[in-house]
C-alpha positions, 0 to 999 in steps of 0.5 A: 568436177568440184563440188559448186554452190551457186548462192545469192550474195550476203553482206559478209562477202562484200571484200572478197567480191570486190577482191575477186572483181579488182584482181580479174580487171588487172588481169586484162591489162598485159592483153590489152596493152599488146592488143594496141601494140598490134594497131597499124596506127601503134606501128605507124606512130613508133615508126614515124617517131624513130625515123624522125629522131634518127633523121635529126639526130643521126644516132640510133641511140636517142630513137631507141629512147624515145620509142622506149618511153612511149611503150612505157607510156602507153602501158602507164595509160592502159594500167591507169584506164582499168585502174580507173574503172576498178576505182569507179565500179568499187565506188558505184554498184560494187560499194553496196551490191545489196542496193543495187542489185539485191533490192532491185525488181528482176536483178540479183547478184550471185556467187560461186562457192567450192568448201566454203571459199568465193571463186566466182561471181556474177549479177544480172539486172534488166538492160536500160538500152533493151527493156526485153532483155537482161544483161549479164555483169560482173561475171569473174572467176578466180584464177586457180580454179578455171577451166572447172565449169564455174563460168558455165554455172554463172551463166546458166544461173543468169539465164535460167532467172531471166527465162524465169522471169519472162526475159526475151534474151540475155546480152553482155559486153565483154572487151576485145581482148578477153578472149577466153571469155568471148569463146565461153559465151560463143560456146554457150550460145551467145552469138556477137551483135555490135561492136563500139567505143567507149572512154574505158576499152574497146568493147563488143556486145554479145547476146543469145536468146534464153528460151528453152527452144531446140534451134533458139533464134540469136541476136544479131 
C-alpha cells in the first residue's frame, strides 16, 4: 500500500480540493444518464414518441430524429444539473472550507496526500436533521489512484473523530448511480436507511453506528 498522510486542510489546497470535488462530480454524469435511460417512463416517453411520429408521418426517418434529439436532451439536462451543483457547492461551503468547517464546533475537513500530492479528500460536520449524528461529506478520491484504500482511511479518520467527540452514528448520501461508492460504505458497515428525491439527483441515505462495539446496532 502507498504510503497515505491523512492531514487537516490548509488554505494552500483550496484549488486542488475543488479540482478534485469538480472532476469526481463529472465523473457521474454518463452513469446517471444511463441510469434514466433504464426507467419504464424513459422507455415509455421514446416509445410513444416514435410510434406517433411514425404514425403521422409514415417514415421512419423523422421518429428516428426526434427520439435522437430527446436522448441528446436529456443528456444536456443531466450534464447541466451536476453542472449546477458543482457551481452551487464551489460557490457555498467549498469557496471558504476554513469558515465552514475548520472554524465550526465538531466539524473538520481532511485530505489524503501520497509524496506530497492531494488525491482524496473528505469533511464531516454535525447533521441538521439528527443532532446525534455526523455526517459524512465531500468524500472524492482521485481517479488514478483508487482501489488504493484512500477511501477507507477517509472513512475511519471521519468515524473515529465523531466517536471521539461522543457522536451516536455517522450518516451520508450518496446518489443512486455511484455504485462503487455504495459497496465501499456497505463493506464498511454502513448499512442504507431511506431513500428520497431532491431537485439535483436521486439520492439514498446511508448510515452505520460508530462505536467500537463487536455486533455494532445499524440504522434503519
Amino acid at each position: 500500500m502507498a504510503n497515505i498522510q491523512i492531514r487537516k486542510y490548509r488554505e494552500d489546497d483550496a484549488e486542488v480540493v475543488k479540482e478534485l470535488f469538480a472532476m469526481g462530480m463529472n465523473e457521474h454524469v454518463p452513469s446517471c444518464f444511463m441510469h434514466i435511460l433504464k426507467q419504464p417512463v424513459t422507455h415509455m416517453v421514446l416509445m410513444c414518441t416514435f410510434c406517433a411520429l411514425l404514425t403521422t408521418s409514415k417514415s421512419f426517418l423523422l421518429p428516428i430524429l426526434a427520439v435522437t434529439l430527446l436522448l441528446a436532451g436529456a443528456r444536456q439536462f443531466v450534464l447541466k444539473l451536476f453542472n449546477n451543483y458543482v457551481n452551487t457547492s464551489l460557490r457555498k461551503d467549498l469557496n471558504n472550507i476554513s469558515e465552514a468547517y475548520m472554524k465550526q464546533k465538531d466539524s473538520c475537513f481532511w485530505v489524503a496526500e501520497i509524496d506530497g500530492l492531494v488525491v482524496g479528500m473528505v469533511a464531516c460536520l454535525p447533521s441538521g436533521s439528527a443532532p446525534e449524528c455526523m455526517e459524512l461529506k465531500r468524500m472524492s478520491v482521485r481517479h488514478s489512484h483508487r482501489r488504493m484504500g484512500i477511501a477507507k482511511v477517509l472513512c475511519q479518520t471521519v468515524a473515529d473523530f465523531a466517536r471521539d467527540r461522543g457522536y451516536l452514528a455517522v450518516i451520508l448520501c450518496t446518489s443512486v448511480v455511484q455504485t462503487a461508492a455504495q459497496k465501499l460504505y456497505e463493506g464498511m458497515g454502513y448499512v442504507k436507511i431511506g431513500e428520497f428525491i431532491r431537485p439535483v439527483t436521486h439520492k439514498s441515505v446511508l448510515g452505520t453506528e460508530t462505536h467500537p462495539s463487536p455486533q455494532p446496532q445499524k440504522l434503519y
